[in-house]
Structures are given as structure tokens and as C-alpha cells.
C-alpha positions as CSV (number, residue, x, y, z in Angstrom):
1,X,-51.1,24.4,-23.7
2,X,-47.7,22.6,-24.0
3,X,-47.4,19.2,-26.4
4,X,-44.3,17.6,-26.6
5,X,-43.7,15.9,-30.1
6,X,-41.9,12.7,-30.0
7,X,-39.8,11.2,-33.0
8,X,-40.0,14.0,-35.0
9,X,-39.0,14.1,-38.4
10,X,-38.2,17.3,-40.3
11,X,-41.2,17.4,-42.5
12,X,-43.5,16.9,-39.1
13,X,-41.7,20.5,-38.1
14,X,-42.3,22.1,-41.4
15,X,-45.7,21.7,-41.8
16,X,-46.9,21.7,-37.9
17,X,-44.6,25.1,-37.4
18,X,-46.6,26.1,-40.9
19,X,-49.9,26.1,-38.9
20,X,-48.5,26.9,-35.6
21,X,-49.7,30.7,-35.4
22,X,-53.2,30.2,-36.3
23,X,-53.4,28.5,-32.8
24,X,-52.5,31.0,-30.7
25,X,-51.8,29.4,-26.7
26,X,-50.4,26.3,-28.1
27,X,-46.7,25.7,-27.7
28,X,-45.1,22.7,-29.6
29,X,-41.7,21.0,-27.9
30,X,-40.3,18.9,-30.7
31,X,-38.1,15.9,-29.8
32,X,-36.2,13.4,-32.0
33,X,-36.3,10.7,-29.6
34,X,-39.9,8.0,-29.7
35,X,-41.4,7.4,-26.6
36,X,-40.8,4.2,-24.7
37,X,-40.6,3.8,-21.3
38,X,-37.2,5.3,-20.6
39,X,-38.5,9.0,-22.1
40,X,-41.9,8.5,-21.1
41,X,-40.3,10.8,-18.1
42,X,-39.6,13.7,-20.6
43,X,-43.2,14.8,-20.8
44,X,-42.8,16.4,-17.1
45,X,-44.1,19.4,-17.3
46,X,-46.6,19.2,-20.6
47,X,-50.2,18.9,-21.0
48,X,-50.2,17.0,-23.9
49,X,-47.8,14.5,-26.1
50,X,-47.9,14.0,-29.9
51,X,-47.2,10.1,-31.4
52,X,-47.3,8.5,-34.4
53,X,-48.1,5.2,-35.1
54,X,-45.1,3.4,-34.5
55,X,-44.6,4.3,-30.8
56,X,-44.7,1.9,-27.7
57,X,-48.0,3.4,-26.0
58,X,-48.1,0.4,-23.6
59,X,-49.2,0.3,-20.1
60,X,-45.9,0.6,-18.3
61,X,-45.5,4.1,-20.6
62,X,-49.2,5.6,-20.4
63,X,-48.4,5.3,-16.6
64,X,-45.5,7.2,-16.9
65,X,-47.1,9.7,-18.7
66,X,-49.6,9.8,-16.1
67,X,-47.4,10.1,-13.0
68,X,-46.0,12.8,-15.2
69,X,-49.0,14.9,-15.5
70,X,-50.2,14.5,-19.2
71,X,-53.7,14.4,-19.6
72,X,-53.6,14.1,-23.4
73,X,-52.3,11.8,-26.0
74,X,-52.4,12.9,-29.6
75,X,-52.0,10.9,-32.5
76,X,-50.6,12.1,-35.7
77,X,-52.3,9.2,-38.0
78,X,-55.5,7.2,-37.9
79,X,-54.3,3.6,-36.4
80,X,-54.4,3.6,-32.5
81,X,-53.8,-0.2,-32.1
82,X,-50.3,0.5,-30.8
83,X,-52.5,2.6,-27.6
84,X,-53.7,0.7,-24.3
85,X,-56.6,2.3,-24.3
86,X,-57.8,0.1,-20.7
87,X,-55.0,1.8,-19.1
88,X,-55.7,5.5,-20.7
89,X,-59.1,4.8,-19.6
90,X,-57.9,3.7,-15.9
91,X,-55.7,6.9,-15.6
92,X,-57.9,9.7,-17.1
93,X,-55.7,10.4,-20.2
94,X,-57.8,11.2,-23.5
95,X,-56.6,10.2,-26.8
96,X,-57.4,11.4,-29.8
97,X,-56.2,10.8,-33.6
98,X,-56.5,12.0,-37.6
99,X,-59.5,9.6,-39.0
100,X,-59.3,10.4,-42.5
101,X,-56.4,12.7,-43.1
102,X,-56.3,11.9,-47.1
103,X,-57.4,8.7,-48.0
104,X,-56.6,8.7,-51.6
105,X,-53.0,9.1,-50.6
106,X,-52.9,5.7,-49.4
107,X,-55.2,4.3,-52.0
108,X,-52.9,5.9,-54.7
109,X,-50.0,4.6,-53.4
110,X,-51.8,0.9,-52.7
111,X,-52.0,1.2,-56.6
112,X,-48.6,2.1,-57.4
113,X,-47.4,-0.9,-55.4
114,X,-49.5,-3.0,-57.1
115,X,-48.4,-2.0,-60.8
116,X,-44.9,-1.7,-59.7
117,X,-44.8,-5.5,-58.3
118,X,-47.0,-6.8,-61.7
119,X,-44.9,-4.9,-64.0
120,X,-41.4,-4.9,-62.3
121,X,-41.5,-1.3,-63.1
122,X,-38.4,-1.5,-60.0
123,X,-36.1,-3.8,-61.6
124,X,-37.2,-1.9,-65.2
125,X,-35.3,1.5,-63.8
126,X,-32.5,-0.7,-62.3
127,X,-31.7,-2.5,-65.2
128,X,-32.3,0.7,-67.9
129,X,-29.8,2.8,-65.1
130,X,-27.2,-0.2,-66.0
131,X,-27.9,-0.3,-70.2
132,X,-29.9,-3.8,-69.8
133,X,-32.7,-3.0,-71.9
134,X,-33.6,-6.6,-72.4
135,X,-37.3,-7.5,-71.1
136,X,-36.4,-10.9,-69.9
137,X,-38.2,-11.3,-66.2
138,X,-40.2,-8.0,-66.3
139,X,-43.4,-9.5,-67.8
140,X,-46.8,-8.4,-66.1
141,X,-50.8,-8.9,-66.4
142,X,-53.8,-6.7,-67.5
143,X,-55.5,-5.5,-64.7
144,X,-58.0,-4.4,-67.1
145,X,-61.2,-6.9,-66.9
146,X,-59.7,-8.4,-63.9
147,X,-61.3,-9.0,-60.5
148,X,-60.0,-6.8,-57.6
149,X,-61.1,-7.5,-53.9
150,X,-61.0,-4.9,-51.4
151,X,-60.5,-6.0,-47.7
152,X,-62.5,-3.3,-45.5
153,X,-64.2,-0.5,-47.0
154,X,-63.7,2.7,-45.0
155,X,-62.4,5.6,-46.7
156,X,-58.7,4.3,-47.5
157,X,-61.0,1.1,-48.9
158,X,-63.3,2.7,-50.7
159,X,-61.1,5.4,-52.5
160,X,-59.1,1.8,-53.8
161,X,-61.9,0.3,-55.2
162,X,-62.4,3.3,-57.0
163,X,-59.6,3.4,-58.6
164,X,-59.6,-0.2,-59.6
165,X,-62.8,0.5,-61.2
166,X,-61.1,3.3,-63.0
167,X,-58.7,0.2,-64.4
168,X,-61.9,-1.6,-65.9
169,X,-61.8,-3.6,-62.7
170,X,-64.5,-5.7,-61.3
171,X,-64.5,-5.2,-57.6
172,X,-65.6,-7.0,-54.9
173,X,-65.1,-6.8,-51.1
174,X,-65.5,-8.0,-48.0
175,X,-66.2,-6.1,-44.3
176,X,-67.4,-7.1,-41.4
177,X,-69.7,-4.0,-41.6
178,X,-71.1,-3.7,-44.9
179,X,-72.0,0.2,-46.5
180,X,-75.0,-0.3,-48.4
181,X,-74.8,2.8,-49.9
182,X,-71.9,2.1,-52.2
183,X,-72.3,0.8,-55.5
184,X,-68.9,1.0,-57.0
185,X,-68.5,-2.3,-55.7
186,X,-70.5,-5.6,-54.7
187,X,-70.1,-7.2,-51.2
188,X,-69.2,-11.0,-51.0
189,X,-68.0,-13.4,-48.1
190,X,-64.4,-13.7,-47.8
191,X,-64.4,-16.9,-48.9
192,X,-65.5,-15.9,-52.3
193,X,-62.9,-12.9,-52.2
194,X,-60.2,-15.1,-52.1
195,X,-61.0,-17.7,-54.4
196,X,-62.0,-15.0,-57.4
197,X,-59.9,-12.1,-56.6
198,X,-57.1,-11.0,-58.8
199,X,-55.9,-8.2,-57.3
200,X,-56.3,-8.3,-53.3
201,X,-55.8,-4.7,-51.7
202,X,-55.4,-5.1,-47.4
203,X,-57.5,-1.9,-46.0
204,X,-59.4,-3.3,-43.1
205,X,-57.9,-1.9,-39.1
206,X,-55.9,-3.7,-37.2
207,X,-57.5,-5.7,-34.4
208,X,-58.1,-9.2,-32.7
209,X,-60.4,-10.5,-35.3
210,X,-58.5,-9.0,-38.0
211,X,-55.1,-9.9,-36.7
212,X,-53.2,-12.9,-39.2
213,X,-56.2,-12.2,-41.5
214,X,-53.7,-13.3,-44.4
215,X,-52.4,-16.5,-43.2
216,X,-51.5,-20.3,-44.6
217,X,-55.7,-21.3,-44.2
218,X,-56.7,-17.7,-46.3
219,X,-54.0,-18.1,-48.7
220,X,-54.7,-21.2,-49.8
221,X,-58.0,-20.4,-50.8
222,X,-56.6,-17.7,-52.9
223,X,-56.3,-18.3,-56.3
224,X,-52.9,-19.4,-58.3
225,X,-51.5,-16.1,-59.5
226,X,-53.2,-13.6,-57.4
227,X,-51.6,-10.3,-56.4
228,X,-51.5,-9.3,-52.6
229,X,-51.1,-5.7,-51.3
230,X,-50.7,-4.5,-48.1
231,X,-50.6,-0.5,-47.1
232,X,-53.0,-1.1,-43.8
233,X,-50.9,-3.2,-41.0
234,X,-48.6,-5.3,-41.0
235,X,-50.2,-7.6,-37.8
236,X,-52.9,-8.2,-40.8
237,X,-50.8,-10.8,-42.3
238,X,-48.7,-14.0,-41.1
239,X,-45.4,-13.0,-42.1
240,X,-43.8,-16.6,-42.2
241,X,-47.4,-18.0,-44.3
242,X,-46.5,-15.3,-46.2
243,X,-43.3,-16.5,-47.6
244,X,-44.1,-20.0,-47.6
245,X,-47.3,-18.9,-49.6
246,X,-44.2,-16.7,-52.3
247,X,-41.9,-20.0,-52.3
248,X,-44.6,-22.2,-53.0
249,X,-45.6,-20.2,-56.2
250,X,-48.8,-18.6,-55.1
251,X,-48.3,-15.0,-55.5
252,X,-48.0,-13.6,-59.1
253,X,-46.6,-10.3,-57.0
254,X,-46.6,-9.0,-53.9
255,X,-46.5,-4.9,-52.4
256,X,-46.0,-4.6,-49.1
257,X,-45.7,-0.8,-47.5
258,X,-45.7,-2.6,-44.0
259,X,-45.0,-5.4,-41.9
260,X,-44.8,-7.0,-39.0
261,X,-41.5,-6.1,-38.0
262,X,-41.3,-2.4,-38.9
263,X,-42.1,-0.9,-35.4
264,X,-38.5,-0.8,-34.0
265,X,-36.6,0.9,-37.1
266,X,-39.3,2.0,-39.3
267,X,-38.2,5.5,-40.7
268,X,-34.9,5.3,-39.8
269,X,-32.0,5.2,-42.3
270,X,-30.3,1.2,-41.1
271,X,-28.5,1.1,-44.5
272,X,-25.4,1.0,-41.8
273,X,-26.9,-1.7,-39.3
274,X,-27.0,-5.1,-39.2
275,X,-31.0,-5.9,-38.5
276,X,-32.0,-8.5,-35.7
277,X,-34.1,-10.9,-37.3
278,X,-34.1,-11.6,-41.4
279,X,-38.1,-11.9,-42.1
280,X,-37.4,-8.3,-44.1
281,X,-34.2,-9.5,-45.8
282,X,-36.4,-12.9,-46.9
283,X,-39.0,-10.8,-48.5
284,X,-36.9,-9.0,-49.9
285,X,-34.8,-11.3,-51.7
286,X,-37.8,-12.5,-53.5
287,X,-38.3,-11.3,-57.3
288,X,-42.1,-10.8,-57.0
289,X,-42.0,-8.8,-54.2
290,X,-42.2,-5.0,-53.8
291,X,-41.8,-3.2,-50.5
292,X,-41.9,0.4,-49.1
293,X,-41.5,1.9,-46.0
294,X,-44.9,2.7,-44.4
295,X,-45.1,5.8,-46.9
296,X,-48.9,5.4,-47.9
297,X,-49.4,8.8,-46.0
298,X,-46.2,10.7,-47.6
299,X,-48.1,13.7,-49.4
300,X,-48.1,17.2,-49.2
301,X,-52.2,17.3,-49.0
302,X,-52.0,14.1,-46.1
303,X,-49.5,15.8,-44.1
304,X,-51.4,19.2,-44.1
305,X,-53.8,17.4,-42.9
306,X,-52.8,15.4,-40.3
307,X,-51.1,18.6,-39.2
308,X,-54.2,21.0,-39.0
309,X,-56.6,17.8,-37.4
310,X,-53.7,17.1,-34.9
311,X,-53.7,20.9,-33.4
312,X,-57.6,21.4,-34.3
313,X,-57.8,18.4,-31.5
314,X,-55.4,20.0,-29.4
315,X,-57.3,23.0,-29.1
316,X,-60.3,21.8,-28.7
317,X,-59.2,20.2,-25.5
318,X,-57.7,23.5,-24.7
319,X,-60.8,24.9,-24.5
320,X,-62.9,22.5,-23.0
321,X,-65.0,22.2,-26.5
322,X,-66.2,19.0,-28.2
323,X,-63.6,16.3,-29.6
324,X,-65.0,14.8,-32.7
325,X,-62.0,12.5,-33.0
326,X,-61.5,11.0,-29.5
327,X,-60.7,7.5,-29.4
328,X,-62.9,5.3,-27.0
């Protein structure tokens, strides 16, 4: 079986060549470039292509793929929203993805945005780097006895509201599809969760319904002083509400590890290029508001397994077995 990896990065090589020879009959083609509908034509020749969750997966490119021969699209991350799946569908191509390679990885790092954007721990190290060791403009909150309110509970979710507990949280949450069988954490309306939450932690998938979740009407029923985090999607929130909602005072802090504009350079190094649009410069120039680059995933234990899921799926399509993580 031949997979042709697009954008590859150099610690996608290191740990997919790491597991390579325990799959014996699987050859891996790694290419820098993403795919789009001008290398869509590359894949000539493969049975399979590898994607991550920034790539253009549209209908004119899934055709391509198609007229190319590629009967298998493989995911290396859990969000498929980028994939149209009617036109996978319409031309036989199976798509599969990683549904829970480590959820605490992006739970952990959920929290680290949120105590780095309450206690400006970022302007702490720039200032200490400089000899500024005044405190002026670095005050934060307790978290401790505070409310925090998770938005979609699936793994990601629930490994969050654990932690917040572990704060001496109260949490609360909201999902369209409630989990009875947790009780770390008390469901409430989303309504409630935004009037009472402290802490609000974005975790739900992105999708019609959930798309603009965050927007001017949500974020005016949030209370004065609340902190918002986002390490899910950044369709999940209104970007421009979003800034009106920081100039206007409402957010005590904000973490962002994505947003709505990240597709076309994130994980590239633009420190030399002069960006199209400003939305990322805006938020940035805000003192309440922390941002990474879409690096929720980043850890040695999520990367192993997103590697060894990604190839178990291959292989089972190899040999005609079951696919536990096909995407329908």
C-alpha cells in the first residue's frame, strides 16, 4: 500500500518512520507541499493520502484525488470538518481519522492558556528577560472556588473539566448530548453557562449548529470579567464579536490556540511576510489576550499516537479488515 503524506513537518517523519517497520507492505511518500487543487494531481499512482486538519479537502480536490486513483483519505487528527464527505461519499473514497489520540494534551494545554492569559505569566518572562520586575499590569484571579463551564464534553471536554476540578473549580457544562454517567461535572443550559461561568473552555466539534457559537448575542450574556478559551476550532467563534466583545471590556482574558483565519499559514514560520487581513494582528495587539499556534496536540504521547492510529487505519484497509475510525 502506497500513502502519500502531504505538508509534512519533520516531527510527522520522525515518529511515522519510528513505527514504519511494524507495518510491513506499507510505503510512506512524504511531501512538504499541502494539498489543494493544484497537487491534488501528485497522488497518481498511490492508494492512499495522509492530511492534517488544515488542508483544503473540498470537492474540486477529492475529485482530483479520485480521477487520480486514491481510494483512501487518512487523517492525522480528529476534526474532519475541513472533508466533503457528500463528495467522498459520491466517488467511493473512505476517510478515516485519530478520534482520541491524547485528550489530556489538549486539555492541559486549554489550561495553560488559561493561567497564562489570567496571570500574564507571557508579559512576566518578557519583562523579567528585560530587568522590569515591577508587577504593574500582571495582576490575575483565583481560579480556586470559581465556576468553570465546559462547552462539549467528549474526551478533550471531559479531561478539562477534570482538571478544573483539580483547581477547586465548580464545573458546569453544556452539550447537545449530555453523558449521564459523569459526575465531575453538572449539566446546565447554555444560557446558564454563560451568565455563571468564570472560566469558559470551547471543546465542542465544529459544525453548522456549532459554527459562531461565541458571537455578539452569547457574549453578551456572559458575565463581566469572564475568561474565554478556545483550543477546539476557530469557526466556533465570531472573530469580529470577538474583538468588539475585548474593546468593550468584557473579557478579563482571553487564550486562543486557534482561529478563524489560521488555515492558509498555520504552522508556517511568516515572521518574514506581510499577512493578508489584520484580524490576527488585532487580537494580538490586545493586552488580555494570549494566543498559540493550533499546538493543543504538540506532545510526544499525542503524536505517537496519532502516528500508530493513522497506519493502524491504513492497514486495516490493506487488508480488507474492519475500520473502527471511518468517518461517515
Amino acid at each position: 500500500m502506497k500513502i502519500l503524506f502531504y505538508d509534512t513537518k519533520s516531527y510527522d517523519r520522525e515518529f511515522f518512520e519510528k513505527l514504519l517497520p511494524s507495518y510491513p507492505g506499507i510505503e510512506i511518500k512524504f511531501i512538504e507541499a499541502n494539498i489543494h487543487e493544484e497537487t491534488a494531481a501528485l497522488a497518481h499512482g498511490y492508494d492512499a493520502i495522509c492530511a492534517f486538519v488544515n488542508a483544503d479537502l473540498g470537492a474540486p480536490v477529492i475529485e482530483e484525488l479520485h480521477r487520480q486513483g486514491v481510494k483512501l483519505i487518512l487523517m492525522r487528527c480528529a476534526g474532519y470538518n475541513n472533508v466533503d464527505l457528500k463528495t467522498t461519499a459520491k466517488c467511493g473514497i473512505q476517510v478515516a481519522r485519530v478520534p482520541g489520540y491524547s485528550p489530556e494534551a489538549v486539555a492541559e494545554h486549554a489550561m495553560a492558556l488559561a493561567l497564562t492569559a489570567n496571570r500574564h505569566t507571557h508579559k512576566a518572562y518578557i519583562k523579567c528577560r528585560e530587568n522590569n520586575f515591577a508587577l504593574n499590569g500582571l495582576m490575575g484571579v483565583n481560579f480556586y472556588q470559581k465556576t468553570a463551564g465546559i462547552i462539549g464534553t467528549g474526551k478533550i471536554g471531559q479531561a478539562m473539566a477534570k482538571i478544573c476540578r483539580g483547581f477547586g473549580m465548580k464545573v458546569i457544562a453544556y452539550d447537545l448530548f449530555p453523558n449521564k454517567n459523569l459526575d465531575f461535572l453538572e449539566y446546565v443550559s447554555l444560557d446558564e453557562l454563560l451568565s455563571t461561568s468564570d472560566l469558559i473552555s470551547l471543546h465542542c466539534p465544529m459544525t453548522p449548529e456549532t459554527e459562531h457559537l461565541i458571537n455578539s448575542e452569547t457574549i453578551a450574556k456572559m458575565k463581566d470579567g469572564v475568561i474565554l478559551v478556545n483550543t477546539s476550532r476557530g469557526g466556533l467563534i465570531k472573530t469580529d464579536d470577538l474583538i468588539a466583545g475585548i474593546r468593550d471590556h468584557k473579557f478579563f482574558a482571553v487564550g486562543l490556540d486557534v482561529y478563524e483565519e489560521e488555515s492558509a499559514y498555520v504552522y508556517e514560520d511568516m515572521s518574514s511576510s506581510i499577512l493578508p487581513t489584520s484580524t490576527i494582528q488585532r487580537l494580538l495587539s490586545f493586552p488580555n489576550v494570549t494566543m498559540t499556534s493550533h499546538q493543543g496536540f504538540f506532545t510526544v504521547e499525542a503524536l505517537t499516537n496519532i502516528a500508530e492510529t493513522t497506519l493502524e487505519n491504513a492497514k486495516a484497509f490493506m487488508d480488507g479488515a474492519e475500520m473502527k475510525n471511518l468517518v461517515h
